[in-house]
Structures are given as C-alpha cells and as structure tokens.
C-alpha positions in Angstrom: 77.4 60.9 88.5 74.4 60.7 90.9 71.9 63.5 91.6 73.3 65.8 94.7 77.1 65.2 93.5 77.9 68.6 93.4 76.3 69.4 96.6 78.6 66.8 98.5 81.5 67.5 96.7 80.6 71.6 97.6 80.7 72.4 93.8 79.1 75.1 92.8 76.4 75.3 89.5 77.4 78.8 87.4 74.6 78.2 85.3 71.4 75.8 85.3 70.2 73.0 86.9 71.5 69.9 88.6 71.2 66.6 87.2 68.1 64.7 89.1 66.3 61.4 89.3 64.1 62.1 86.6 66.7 62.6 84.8 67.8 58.7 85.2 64.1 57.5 85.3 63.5 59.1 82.1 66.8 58.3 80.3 67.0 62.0 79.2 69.7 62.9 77.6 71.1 65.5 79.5 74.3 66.3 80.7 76.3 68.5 82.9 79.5 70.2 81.5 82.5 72.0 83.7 83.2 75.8 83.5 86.1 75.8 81.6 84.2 73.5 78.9 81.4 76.2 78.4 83.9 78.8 78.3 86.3 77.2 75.8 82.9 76.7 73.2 80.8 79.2 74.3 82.7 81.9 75.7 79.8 82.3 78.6 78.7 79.8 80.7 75.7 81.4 80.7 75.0 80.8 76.8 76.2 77.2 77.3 72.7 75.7 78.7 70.4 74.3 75.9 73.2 73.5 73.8 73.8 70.3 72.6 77.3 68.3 72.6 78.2 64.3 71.6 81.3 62.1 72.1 81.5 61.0 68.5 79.3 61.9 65.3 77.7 58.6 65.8 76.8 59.1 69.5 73.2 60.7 70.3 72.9 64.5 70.8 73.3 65.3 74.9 71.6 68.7 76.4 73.4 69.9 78.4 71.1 71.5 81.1 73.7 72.6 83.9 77.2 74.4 84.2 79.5 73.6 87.3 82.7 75.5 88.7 86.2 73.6 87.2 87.6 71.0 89.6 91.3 70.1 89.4 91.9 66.9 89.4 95.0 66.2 88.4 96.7 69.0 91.8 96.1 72.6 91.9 99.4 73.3 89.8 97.7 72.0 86.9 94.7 73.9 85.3 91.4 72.0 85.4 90.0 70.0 82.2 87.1 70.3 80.7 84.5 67.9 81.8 81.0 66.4 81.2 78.9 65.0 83.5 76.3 62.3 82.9 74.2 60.4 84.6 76.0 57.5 84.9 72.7 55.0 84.8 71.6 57.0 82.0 75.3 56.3 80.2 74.4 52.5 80.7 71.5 52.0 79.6 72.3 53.2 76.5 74.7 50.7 75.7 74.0 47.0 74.4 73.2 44.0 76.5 74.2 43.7 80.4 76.4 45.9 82.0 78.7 45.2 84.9 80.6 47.5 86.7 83.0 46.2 88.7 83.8 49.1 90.8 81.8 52.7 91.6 82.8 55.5 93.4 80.5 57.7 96.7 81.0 60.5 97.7 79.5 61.1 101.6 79.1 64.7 102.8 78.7 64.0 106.9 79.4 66.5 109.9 80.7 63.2 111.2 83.7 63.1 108.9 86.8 62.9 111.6 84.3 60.1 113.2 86.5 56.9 113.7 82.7 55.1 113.1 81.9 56.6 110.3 83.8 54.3 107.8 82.2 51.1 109.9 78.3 52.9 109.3 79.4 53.4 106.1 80.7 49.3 105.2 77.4 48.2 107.8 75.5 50.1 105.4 77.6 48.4 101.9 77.4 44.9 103.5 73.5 45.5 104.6 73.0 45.1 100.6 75.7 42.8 99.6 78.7 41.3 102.0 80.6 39.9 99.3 81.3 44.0 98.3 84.1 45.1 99.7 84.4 49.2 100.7 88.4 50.2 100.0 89.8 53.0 98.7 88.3 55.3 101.6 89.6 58.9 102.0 88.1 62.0 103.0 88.5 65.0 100.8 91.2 67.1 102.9 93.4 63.8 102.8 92.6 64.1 98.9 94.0 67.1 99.1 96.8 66.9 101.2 98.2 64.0 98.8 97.9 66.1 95.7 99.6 69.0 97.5 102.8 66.5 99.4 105.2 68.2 96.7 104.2 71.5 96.6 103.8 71.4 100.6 107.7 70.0 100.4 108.7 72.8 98.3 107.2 75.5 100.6 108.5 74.3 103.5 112.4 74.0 102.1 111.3 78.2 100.3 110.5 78.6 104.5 113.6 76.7 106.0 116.1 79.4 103.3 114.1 82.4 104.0 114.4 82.0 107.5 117.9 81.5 107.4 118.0 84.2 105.3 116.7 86.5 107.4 118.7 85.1 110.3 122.2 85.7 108.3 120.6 89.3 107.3 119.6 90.2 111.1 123.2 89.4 112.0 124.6 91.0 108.9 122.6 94.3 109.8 124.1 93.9 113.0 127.5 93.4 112.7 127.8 96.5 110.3 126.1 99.1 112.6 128.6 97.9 115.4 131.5 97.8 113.2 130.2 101.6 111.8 129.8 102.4 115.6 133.0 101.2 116.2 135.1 103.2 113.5 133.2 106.2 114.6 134.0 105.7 118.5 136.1 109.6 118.7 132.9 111.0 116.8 130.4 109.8 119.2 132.5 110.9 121.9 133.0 114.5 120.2 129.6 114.8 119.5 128.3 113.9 123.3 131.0 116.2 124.8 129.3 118.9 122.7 126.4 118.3 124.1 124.7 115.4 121.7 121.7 113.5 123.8 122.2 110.0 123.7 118.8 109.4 121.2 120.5 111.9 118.4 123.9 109.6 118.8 121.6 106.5 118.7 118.8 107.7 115.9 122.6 108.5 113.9 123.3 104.7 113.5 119.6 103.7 113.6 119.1 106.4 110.2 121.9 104.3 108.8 120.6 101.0 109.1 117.1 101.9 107.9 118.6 103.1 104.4 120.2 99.8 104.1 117.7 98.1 105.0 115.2 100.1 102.9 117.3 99.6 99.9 117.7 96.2 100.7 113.7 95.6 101.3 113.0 97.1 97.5 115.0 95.2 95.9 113.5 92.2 97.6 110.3 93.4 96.4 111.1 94.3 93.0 113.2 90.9 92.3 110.1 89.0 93.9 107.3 91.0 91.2 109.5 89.7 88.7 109.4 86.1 89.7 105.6 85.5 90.0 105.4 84.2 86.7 107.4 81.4 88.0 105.4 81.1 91.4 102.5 81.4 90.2 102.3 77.6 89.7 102.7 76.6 93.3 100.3 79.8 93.9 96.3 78.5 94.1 93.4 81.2 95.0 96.1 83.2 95.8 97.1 86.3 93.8 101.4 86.7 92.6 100.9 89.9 93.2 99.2 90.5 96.7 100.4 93.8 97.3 98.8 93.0 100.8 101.3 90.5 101.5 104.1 92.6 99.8 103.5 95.5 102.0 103.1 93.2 105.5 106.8 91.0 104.7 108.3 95.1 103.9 106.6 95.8 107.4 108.1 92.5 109.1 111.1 92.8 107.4 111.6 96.7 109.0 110.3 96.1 112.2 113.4 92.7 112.1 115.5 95.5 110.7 115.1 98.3 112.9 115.7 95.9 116.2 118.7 94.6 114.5 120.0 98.3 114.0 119.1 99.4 117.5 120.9 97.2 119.1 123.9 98.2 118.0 122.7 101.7 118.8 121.7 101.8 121.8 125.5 100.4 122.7 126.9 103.4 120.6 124.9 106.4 122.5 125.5 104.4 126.2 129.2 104.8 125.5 131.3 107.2 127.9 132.5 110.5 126.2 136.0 110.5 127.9 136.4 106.7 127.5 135.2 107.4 123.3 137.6 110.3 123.1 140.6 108.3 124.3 139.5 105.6 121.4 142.3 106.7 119.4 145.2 107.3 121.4 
C-alpha cells in the first residue's frame, strides 16, 4: 500500500504509526499488520508494535510499526483475516531484477464522489502520464459495499415481505376473535348495559381480552427470537442479537397494532343496543 491508505479508505490505526514516504525512500522494513493479526499473536494490539514478523524463515525480519482496525473483505458475514501491510515499493525492490506490474489498485477519498466528472478527472489525470493505461474496474466504496451485501440485502427483504404478512394475518386474526368473543357474548353485553354498564367498561372488557393474547403472544415472539440470534447473528454487522432496545420498541409496535386491532371490535361491542343485545337469543 501507499502512505495515507488508511486515511482514504477511513481505517482507523489502534496502535502506531502509519506507513510514510520515508518509509519507501529508505526501503525500511516495516510493515503494518490488521487488528485481528495483533490480537491472534499478541493478545494486545498495543504490545504488537516493535515486533518483528516474516513470510517464510528465509524472508528478512519486517517491524511492524502500526496496528489498523480489521477490514472484511470477503462481506460482513464473514469475520475479517488477518492482514499485513507493506509498502508495496518497498516489497519490490526487494526482489531480483525488473519488476512489472501489470495492474495496481487507488483508492480516491473526494467530496466529489457522486460527481459524474470525477471518473473523467480521474482517467485525464491516468492518461496525463501514460494514454496507453487504461482506468477500469472503477467503483466507489458504497457500491463496494452494496455488492458484497446483494444476498444478505435479498434475504432481509424476503424476512420483511413474511413478517409483514405476518403481522397482517395476526391484525386480522386478533380481530376476528374479539368480534367472534363479542358476538357469543351479545345477551351479556346487553345484561350488563341494562344494569347500568358505561359503554368504556363493556368496551375495556373485550379490549382486556385481546391485550392478554396479545401479551402472551408478544413474549413468546420475544423469547423464540433470543433464542435464534445465534443464527442471525451472521446477517447481523455492528449490530447487537440482542438489542434489548429494538426488542422492547417491535413489543411496543406490536401492542400499539394490537390494541387497534382489539378496539375495533370493541368499540362495535359497547355501541350495541341493550334491547336489540338482549333479544340476541330469542
């Protein structure tokens, strides 16, 4: 890599230095190793810098002067390898004779990004040196990212698609038993309002009855999802299985969807007329 890599790429150093051009004007061989690379030898990133580290136990002895934050490369539902970091003029002049490389990789940090003349500035600049180079391969990082994430973006959205028809079937389930309730108890409701029941105690009587469902329903939704996070958690990145935040404001929506659903219903029950409820049966 080049000096000011990890700046463009917005990679953070846990430990040390960056890699510079001294570095390449010297040929010092130092090196730059990923977190998970310190961690896995040296438990602490910290205690990583001023180590040493080789390829092979013929290759020279690298320092390794910096630690930077993991980087998945391979998609965010695989965990990041451990990586070193050269500079990559350095790693050339080490070997023997001429060396050609017939490709190389930039990475551009502009404010200019969703510019449409960006990428022409950018092949002006390529040809400026050499017009025979050609510039392909050109992507910005959040189209990186969206192509690493197409399957697990799929997956969500088919997980959205059956919870939403879930919770459309459950609305209308909810529904149809506080009517049908309402409706076997037509003689009671009629009782009870000729006694002198308001219509809010007749309508909090059917509203109490879908709550409990619903309640019981809602925790073991909750308790069936803690005990698949193990297998979410792969499709889960920078996101904690266990957001009790987000457990606690899907119970909430999930209330608030089943109290309408139950008030409906309800409300129908306690509008009903007493004489036209007690002559139900007859």
């Amino acid at each position: 890599i080049g000096p000011g890599y990890f700046g463009a790429m917005g990679n953070r150093l846990v430990a040390g230095r960056d890699l510079d051009w001294n570095d390449a004007y010297t040929k010092a061989p130092v090196v730059v190793v990923s977190e998970g690379f310190a961690r896995e030898y040296w438990k602490d990133p910290a205690l990583a810098v001023g180590r040493r580290v080789r390829n092979t136990p013929k290759s020279p002895w690298l320092t390794i002067v910096g630690v930077a934050g993991d980087v998945r490369d391979d998609g965010v539902t695989k965990a990041a390898p451990t990586i070193i970091y050269w500079p990559v003029v350095v790693q050339d002049l080490r070997q023997p004779g001429p060396q050609v490389r017939r490709n190389m990789g930039y990475a551009i940090r502009s404010e200019r990004s969703e510019s449409p003349t960006l990428l022409k500035e950018v092949q002006a600049a390529v040809w400026a040196v050499n017009p025979s180079l050609p510039v392909a391969g050109v992507q910005t990082l959040e189209e990186i990212q969206s192509d690493s994430m197409a399957q697990t973006s799929f997956a969500l959205v088919m997980l959205s698609i059956a919870a939403g028809v879930a919770l459309l079937l459950g609305v209308v389930g909810i529904y149809g038993v506080i009517a049908y309730i309402a409706a076997q108890r037509t003689r009671e409701i009629g009782i009870r309002m000729a006694l002198g029941a308001a219509q809010r105690d007749v309508s909090s009587l059917f509203l109490r009855h879908g709550l409990v469902l619903s309640a019981i329903g809602i925790a073991i939704g909750l308790a069936g999802a803690a005990g698949l996070t193990r297998l979410m958690a792969s499709m889960l990145f920078g996101v904690n299985p266990l957001d009790w935040v987000t457990y606690a404001a899907v119970a909430a929506g999930l209330g608030a969807t089943a109290l309408l659903a139950s008030y409906l219903p309800a409300a129908r029950a306690a509008r009903m007329d007493p004489s036209e409820a007690l002559r139900a049966d007859i």
